[in-house]
DOPAKOL-729202 format. One record per atom (N, C-alpha, C, CB): residue number from 1; z, x, y. Coordinates in pm, whole numbers. Glycine has a CB too. Layout:
N
NUM;Z;X;Y .
...
This chain:
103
1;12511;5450;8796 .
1;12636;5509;8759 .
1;12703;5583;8873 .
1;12616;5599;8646 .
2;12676;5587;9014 .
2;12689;5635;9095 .
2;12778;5501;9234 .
2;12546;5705;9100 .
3;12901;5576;9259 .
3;12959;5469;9382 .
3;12856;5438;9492 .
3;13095;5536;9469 .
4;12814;5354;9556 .
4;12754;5340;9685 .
4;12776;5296;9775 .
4;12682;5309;9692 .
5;12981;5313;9810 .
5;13013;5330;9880 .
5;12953;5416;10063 .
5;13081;5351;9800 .
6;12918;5493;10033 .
6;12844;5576;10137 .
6;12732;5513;10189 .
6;12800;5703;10086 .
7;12644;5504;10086 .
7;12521;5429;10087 .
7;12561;5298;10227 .
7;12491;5357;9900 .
8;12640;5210;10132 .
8;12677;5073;10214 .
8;12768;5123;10402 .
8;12822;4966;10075 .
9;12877;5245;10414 .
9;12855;5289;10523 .
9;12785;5330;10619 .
9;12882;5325;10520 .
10;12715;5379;10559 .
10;12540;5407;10654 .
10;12530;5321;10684 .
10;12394;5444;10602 .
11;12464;5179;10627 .
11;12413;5099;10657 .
11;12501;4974;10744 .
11;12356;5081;10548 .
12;12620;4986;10718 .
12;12687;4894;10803 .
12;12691;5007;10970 .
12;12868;4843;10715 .
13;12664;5141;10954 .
13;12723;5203;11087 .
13;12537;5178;11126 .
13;12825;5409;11084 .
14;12483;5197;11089 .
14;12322;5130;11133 .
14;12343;5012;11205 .
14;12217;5082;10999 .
15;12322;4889;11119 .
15;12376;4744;11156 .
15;12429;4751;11315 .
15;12515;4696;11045 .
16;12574;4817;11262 .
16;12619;4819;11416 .
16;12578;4880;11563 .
16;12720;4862;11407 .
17;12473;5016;11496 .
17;12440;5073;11618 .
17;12328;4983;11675 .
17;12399;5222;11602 .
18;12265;4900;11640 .
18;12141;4820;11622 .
18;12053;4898;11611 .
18;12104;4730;11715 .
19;12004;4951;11491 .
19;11959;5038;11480 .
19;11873;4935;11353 .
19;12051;5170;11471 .
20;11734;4936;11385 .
20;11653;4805;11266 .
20;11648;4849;11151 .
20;11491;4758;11286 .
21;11714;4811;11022 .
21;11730;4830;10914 .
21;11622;4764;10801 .
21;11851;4797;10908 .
22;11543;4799;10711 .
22;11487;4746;10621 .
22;11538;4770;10500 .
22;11378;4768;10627 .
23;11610;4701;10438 .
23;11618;4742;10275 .
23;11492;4749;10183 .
23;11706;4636;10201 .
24;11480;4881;10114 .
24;11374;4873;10033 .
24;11428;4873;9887 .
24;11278;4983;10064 .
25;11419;4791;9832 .
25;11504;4751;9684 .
25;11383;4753;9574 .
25;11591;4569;9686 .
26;11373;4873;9493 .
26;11278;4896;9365 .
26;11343;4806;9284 .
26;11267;5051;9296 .
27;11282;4719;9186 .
27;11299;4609;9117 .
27;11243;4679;9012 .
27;11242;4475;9164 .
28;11327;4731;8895 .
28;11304;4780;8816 .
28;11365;4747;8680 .
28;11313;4873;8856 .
29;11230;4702;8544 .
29;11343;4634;8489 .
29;11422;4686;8374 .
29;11303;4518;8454 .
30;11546;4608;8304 .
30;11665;4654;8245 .
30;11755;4734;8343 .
30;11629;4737;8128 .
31;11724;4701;8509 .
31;11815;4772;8555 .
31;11850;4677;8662 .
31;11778;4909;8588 .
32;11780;4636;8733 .
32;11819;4536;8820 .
32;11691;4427;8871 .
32;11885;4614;8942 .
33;11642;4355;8767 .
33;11540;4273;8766 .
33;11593;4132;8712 .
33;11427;4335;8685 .
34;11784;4132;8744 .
34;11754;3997;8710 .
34;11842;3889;8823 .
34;11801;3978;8542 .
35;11816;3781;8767 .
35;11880;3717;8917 .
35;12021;3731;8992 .
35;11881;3579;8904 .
36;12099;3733;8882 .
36;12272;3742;8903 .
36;12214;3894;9031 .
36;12412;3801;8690 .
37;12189;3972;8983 .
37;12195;4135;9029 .
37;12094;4040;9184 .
37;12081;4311;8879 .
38;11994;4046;9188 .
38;11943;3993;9291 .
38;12028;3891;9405 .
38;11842;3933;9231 .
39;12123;3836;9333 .
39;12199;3717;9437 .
39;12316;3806;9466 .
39;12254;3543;9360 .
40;12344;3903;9406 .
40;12484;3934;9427 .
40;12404;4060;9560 .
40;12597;4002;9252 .
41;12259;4155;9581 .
41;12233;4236;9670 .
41;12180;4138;9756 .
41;12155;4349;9634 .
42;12125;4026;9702 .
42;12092;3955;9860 .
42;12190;3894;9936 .
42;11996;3842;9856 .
43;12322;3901;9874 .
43;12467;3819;9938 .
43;12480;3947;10044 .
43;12640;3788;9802 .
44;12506;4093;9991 .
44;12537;4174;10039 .
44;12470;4205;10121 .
44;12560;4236;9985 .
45;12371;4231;10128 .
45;12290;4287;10277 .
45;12268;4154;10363 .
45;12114;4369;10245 .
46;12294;4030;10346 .
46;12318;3932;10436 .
46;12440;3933;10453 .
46;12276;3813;10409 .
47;12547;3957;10416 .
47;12655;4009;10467 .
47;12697;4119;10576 .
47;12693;4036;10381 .
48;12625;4205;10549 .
48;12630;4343;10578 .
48;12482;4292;10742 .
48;12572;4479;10390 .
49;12444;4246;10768 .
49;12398;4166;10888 .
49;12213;4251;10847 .
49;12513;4214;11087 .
50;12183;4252;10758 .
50;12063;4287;10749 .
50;11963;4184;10741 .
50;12056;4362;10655 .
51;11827;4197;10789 .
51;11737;4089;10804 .
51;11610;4066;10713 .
51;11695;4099;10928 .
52;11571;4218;10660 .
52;11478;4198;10637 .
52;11476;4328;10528 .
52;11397;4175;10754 .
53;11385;4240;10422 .
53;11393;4332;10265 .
53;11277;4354;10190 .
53;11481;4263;10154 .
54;11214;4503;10184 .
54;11082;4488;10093 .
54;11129;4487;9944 .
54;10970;4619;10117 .
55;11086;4412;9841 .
55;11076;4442;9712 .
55;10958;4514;9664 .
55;11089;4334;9648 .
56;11017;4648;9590 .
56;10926;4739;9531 .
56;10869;4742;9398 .
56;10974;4841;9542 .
57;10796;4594;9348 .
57;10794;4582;9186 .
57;10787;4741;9115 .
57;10642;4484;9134 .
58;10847;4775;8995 .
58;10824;4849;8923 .
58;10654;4860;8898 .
58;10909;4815;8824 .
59;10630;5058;8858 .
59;10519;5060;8845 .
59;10480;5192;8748 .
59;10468;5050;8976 .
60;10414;5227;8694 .
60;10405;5326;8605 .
60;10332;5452;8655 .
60;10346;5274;8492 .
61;10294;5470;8795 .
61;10256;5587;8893 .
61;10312;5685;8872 .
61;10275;5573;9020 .
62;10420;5712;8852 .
62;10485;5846;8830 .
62;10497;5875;8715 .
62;10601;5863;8878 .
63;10438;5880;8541 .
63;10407;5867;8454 .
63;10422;5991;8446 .
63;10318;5802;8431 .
64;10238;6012;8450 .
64;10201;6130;8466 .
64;10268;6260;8539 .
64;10105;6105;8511 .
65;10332;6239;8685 .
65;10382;6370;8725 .
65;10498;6415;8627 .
65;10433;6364;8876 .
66;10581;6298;8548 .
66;10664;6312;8480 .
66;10642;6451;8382 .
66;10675;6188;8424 .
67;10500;6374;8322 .
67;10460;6509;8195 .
67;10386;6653;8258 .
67;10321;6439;8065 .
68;10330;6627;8419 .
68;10281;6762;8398 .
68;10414;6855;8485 .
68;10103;6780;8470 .
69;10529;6773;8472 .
69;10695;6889;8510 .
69;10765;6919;8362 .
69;10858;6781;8629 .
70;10708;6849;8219 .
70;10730;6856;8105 .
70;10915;6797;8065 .
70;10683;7010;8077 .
71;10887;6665;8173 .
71;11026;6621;8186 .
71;11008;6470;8124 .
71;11088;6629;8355 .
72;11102;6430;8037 .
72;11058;6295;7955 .
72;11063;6202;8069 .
72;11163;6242;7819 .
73;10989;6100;8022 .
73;11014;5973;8141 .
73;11051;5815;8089 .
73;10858;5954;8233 .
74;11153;5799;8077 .
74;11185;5702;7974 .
74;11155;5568;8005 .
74;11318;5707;7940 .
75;11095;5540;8104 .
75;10975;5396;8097 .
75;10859;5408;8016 .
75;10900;5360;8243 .
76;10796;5494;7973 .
76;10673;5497;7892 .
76;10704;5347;7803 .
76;10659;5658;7786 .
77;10580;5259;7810 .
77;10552;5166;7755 .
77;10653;5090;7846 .
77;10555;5172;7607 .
78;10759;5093;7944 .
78;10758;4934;7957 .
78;10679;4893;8100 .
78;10928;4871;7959 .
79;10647;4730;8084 .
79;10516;4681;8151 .
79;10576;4702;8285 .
79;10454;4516;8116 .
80;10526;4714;8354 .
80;10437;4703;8516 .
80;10523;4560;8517 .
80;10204;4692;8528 .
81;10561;4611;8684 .
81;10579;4435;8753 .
81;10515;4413;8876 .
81;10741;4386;8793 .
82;10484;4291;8926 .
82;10359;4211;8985 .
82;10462;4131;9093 .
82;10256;4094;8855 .
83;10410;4106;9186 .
83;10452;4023;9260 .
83;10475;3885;9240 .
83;10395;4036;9336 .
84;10389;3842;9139 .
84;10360;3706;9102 .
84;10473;3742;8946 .
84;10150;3661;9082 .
85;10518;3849;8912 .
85;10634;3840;8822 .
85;10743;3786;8910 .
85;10674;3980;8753 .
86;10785;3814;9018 .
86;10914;3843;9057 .
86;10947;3706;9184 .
86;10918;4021;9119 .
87;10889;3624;9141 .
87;10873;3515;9242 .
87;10980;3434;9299 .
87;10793;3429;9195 .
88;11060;3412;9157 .
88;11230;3336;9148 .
88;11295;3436;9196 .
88;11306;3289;8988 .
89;11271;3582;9210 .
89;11359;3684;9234 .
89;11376;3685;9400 .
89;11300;3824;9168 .
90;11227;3651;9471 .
90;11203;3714;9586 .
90;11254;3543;9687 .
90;11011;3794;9590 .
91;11277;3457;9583 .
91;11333;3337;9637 .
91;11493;3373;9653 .
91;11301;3204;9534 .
92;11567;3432;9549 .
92;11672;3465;9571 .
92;11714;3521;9719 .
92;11687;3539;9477 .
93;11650;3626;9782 .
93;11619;3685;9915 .
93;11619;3550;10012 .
93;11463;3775;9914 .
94;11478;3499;9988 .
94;11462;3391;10098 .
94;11547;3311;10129 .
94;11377;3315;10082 .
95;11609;3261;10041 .
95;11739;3150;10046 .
95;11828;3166;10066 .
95;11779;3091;9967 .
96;11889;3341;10101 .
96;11995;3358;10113 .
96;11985;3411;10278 .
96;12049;3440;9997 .
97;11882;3364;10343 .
97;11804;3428;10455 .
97;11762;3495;10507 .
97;11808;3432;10504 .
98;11728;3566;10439 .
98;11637;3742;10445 .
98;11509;3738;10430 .
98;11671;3857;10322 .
99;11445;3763;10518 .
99;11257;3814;10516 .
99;11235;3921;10426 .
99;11187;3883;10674 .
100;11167;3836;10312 .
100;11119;3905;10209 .
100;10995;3914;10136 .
100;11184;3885;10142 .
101;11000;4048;10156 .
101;10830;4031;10109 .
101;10796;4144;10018 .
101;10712;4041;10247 .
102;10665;4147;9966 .
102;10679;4275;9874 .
102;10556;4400;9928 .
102;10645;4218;9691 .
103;10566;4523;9898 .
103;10554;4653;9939 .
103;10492;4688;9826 .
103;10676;4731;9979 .
């Protein structure tokens, strides 16, 4: 819900300084785990002259710190993602020519 306008300035004034850029993109789902969303950020940071992208499958690690700050965490119950989930996703990346791998 936030512009990322700024966000995308940074990274194009990076780009230009040659300054080596990695996108690290959390793949998280009901939020951006699906392909449209994947082709439309792998257009963009191959646009934006970037080379290389870790995908961060979703994970349920921060669960716990959630409850002992007594702050709700509104993933409870949904599943974990795997590398071997996100395979068509991480093709999206490859094909659009970006080194992609997962983290």
């Amino acid at each position: 819900g936030v512009y990322n306008d700024v966000i995308l300035k940074n990274l194009r004034q990076a780009v230009d300084s040659k300054i080596p850029v990695i996108a690290r993109i959390p793949v998280i789902p009901g939020f951006n785990n699906d392909l449209p969303t994947a082709r439309h950020m792998a257009q963009m940071l191959h646009d934006l002259g970037i080379q290389e992208v870790h995908l961060l499958p979703f994970h349920q690690l921060g669960e716990n710190k959630y409850k002992q700050m007594g702050v709700s965490y509104e993933m409870t119950g949904v599943k974990q993602l795997h590398p071997e989930d996100l395979t068509d996703y991480q093709r999206v990346f490859l094909d659009c020519g970006l080194d992609c791998t997962f983290r």
